[in-house]
N, C-alpha and C positions, 0 to 999 in steps of 0.2 A: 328743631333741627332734625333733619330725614338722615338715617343712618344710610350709610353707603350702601350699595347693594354688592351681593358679591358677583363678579366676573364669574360667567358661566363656560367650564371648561371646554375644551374644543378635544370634538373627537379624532378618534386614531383612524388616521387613514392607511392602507394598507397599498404600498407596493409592491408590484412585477419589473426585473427586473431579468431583463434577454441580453446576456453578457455578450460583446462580439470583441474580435481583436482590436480594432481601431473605435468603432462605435458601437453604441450599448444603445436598446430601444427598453423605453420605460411605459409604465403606464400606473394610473393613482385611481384608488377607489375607496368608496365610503365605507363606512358599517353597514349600510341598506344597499351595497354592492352595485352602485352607480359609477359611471364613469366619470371621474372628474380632469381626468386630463394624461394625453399621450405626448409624448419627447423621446428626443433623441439626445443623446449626452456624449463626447469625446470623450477616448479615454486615457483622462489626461486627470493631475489631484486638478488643478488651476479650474477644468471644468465641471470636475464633481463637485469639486466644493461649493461654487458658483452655480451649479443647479440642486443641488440637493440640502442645501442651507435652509429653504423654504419648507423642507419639512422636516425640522429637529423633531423628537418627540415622537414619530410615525415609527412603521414598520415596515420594515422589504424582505422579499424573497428572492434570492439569484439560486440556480444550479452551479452546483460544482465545475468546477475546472482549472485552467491556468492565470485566472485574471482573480479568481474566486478570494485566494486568501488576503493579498492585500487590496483587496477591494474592501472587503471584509473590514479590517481594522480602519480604512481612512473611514469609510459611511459610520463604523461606530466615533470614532473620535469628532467627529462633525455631530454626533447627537442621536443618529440612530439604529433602530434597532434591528440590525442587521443581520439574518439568517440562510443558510446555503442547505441545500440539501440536494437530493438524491438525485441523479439525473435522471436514472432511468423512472425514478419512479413519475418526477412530474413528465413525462413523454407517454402515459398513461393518456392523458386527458390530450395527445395530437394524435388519435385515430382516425378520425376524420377525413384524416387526406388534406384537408387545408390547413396550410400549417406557415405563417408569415411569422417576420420578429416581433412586430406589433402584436397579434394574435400572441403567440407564444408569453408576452407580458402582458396581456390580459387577465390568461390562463393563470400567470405564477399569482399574479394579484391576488386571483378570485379563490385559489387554493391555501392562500395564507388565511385570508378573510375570512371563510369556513372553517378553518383547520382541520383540514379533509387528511383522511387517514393515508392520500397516498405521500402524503410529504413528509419523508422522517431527514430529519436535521441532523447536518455533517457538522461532525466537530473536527473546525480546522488545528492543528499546531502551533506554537507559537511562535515569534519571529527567531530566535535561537534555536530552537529543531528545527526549525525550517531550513537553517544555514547548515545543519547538521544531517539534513536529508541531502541538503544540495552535494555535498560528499560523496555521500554514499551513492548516488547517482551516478557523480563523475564517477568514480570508481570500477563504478557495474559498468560502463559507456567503456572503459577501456579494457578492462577482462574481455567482453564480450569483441574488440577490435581485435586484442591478440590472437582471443581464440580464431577468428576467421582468417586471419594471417599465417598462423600453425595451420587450418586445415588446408590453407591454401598451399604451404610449404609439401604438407606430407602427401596431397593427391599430386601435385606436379612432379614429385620423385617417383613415385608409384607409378605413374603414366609412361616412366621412361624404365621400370622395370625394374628398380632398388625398392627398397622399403629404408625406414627410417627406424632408427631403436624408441623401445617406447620408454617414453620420460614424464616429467611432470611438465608443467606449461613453463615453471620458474625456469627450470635447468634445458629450454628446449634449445638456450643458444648453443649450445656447446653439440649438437647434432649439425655443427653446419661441417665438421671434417665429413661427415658420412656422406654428402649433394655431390653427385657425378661431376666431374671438373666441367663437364659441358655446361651445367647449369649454375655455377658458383656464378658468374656475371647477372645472371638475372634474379638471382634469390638471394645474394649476400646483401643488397638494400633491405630486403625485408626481414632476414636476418637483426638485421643495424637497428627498422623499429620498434623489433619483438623485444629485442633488449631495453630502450630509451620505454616503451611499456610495463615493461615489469619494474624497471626504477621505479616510475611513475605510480605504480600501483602500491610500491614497499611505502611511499612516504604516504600515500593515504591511511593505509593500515597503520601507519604510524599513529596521526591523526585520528582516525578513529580508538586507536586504543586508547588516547591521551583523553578523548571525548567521556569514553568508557567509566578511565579511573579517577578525572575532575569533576564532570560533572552530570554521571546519572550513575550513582553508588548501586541503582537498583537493576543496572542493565549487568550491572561486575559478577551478584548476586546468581545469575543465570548462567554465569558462564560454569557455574558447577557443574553443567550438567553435560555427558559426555557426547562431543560432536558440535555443541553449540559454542564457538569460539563468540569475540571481540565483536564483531561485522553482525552476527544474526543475532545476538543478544539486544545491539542497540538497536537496530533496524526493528525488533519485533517490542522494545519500550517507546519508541517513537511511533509505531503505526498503531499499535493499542489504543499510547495517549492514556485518558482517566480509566483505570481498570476496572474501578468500581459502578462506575456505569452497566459494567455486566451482572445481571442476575444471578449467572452463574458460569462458569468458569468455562465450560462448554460452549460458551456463547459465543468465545469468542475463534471458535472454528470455525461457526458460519460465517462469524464475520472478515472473516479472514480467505473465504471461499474455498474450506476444504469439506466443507458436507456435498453428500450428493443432492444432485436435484432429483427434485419431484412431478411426474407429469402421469399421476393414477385418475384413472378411468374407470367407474364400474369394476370389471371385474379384472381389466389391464394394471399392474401395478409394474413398469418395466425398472430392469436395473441401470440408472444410469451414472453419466462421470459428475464429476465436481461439480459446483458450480462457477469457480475461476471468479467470484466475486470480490472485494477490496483490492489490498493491495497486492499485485504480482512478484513483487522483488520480493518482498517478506515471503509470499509464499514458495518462493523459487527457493530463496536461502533452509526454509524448514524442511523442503522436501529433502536439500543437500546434504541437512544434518541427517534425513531422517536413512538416506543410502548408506551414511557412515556408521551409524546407531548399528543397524544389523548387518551389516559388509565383515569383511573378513578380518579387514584393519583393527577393529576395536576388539580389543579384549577383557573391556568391561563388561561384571555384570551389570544387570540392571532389570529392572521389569519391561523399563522399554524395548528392550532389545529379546527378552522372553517372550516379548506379547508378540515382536515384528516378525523372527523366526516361526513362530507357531503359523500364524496366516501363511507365508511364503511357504511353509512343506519340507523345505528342504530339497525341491526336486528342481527340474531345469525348467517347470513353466515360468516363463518370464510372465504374462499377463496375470499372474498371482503374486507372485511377486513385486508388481509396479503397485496392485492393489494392497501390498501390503506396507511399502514405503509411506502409500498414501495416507494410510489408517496410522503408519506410526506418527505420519507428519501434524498428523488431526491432533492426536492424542499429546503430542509435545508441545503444541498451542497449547492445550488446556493446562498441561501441568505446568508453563510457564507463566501461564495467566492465574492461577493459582499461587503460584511462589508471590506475585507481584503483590496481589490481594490480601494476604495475607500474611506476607514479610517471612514467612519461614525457611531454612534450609531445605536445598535439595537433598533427598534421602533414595539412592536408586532402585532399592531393592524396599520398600517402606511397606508395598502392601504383605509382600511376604512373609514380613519380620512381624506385621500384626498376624496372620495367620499362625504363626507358630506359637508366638503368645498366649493367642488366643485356647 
């Protein structure tokens, strides 16, 4: 009797995947980077599942974006092994000038297949920060409506020759006594929404604080630190994500796009801004701590606030100033990514106290 022979495994075929809003263009390739087949897929689960069934086992590459994360989990729960990464960087390999969807899932394919250095892989959130970003969003969506309704309030009083008292955004309802009788008919509507908005915004903060103290003990952990309230504690544990992924604590500045960029030449080394890479709401909220940190408000000490005053001089240049918010804002990443890493108490003043020790 002939013993069986054993079923000789089947190789990993490698997908591109060109994410669109209604359809998505694919493309399958071998180990030996052969084309084995181009498709179009709705994007719909009913038609991923139904196209992409056939290749349990394989691996895909999509870019980042809006369709990214739960695409993401259905292609894994269907079997595969599903990976997102960098947009900018797979738009490396469309120089060329010709540049189709098919083309472009060519490209992701042949990038996976190599594992070429320009694809570094996003790590998405999971479906509960996700609902916990969606928050935070609205939230930002309606600060940012109020705010243009207030500046809209205070140039149309301005234009007719009043000024308005200055307030905070919460308490702006109560400046509607001061609107020239002429213009109470066309400003007390907007008046009516500034208010129904900052309702709207106290029960998000709500919300989020409730996020805060149920269910990420480690985002509560950061609020020690002064200026970083409820809103930019969680906002900056959810855009981190796994902390330890960083080598080092610094790391996650860049990743956060508060390093400067680099464009040296020979003997050109210029100074430039930021690079505004990741994500923008976290780094909007750190800059905001990083105004309050050394503003006139705080009357904490701290080393942060030692280190933001020394750069800014003390004098009226504002362009030193912003560079010095920015460097605090750098530096508050890091110590925040640090706390996270390694679980310890905030200590404000900690390098000092080893100097002294020492």
């Amino acid at each position: 009797m002939k013993k069986p022979t054993k079923q000789a495994t089947r190789e990993v075929r490698y997908i591109g995947l060109d994410v669109g809003d209604r359809i998505s263009h694919f493309a399958v390739k071998d180990a030996q980077g052969r084309l084995l087949e181009i498709g179009r897929v709705k994007m719909t689960l009913e038609e991923l599942e139904k196209t992409f069934s056939l290749f349990k086992g394989d691996c895909l590459l999509m870019e980042v974006g809006t369709h990214s994360p739960w695409l993401q989990r259905a292609l894994r729960r269907i079997g595969i092994d599903a990976r997102v990464c960098n947009a900018r960087a797979a738009a490396e390999v469309n120089r060329n000038g010709h540049k189709t969807d098919a083309r472009d899932a060519e490209n992701l394919a042949e990038l996976l297949r190599t594992n070429s250095q320009f694809v570094r892989v996003v790590e998405h959130c999971t479906e509960d920060d996700q609902l916990m970003w969606a928050v935070i969003r609205a939230r930002d969506a309606l600060v940012r409506a109020r705010t243009m309704l207030v500046n809209l309030v205070r140039g149309t009083v301005k234009s007719n020759g009043k000024r308005l008292s200055r307030c905070t955004s919460e308490g702006f309802h109560q400046t509607l006594a001061e609107v020239p009788q002429q213009l109470k008919s066309a400003l007390s509507p907007i008046y009516k929404q500034i208010r129904e908005l900052t309702a709207s915004i106290r029960k998000y903060d709500k919300k989020i604080g409730s996020f805060v103290q149920n269910d990420r003990p480690e985002a509560q952990r950061l609020t020690q630190i002064t200026g970083v309230a409820d809103l930019t504690a969680l906002a900056c544990v959810l855009a981190l994500g796994n902390v330890n992924r960083f080598r080092r604590s610094r790391d996650a500045a860049a990743y956060l796009g508060l390093v400067p960029k680099k464009r040296q030449s020979g003997d050109r080394d210029p100074q430039l801004g930021i690079t505004k890479r990741g994500n923008s709401t976290v780094r909007r909220l750190l800059v905001c701590a990083a105004h309050y940190i050394i503003g006139p408000f705080n009357k904490t000490e701290s080393d942060l606030r030692t280190f933001g005053l020394k750069l800014a001089g003390g004098g009226n240049d504002k362009r030193r100033k912003k560079r010095a918010v920015v460097a605090v804002a750098r530096k508050l990443a890091v110590v925040m990514t640090a706390m996270l890493q390694t679980g310890l108490a905030y200590e404000p003043v900690r390098a000092r106290q080893e100097r002294i020790s020492a």
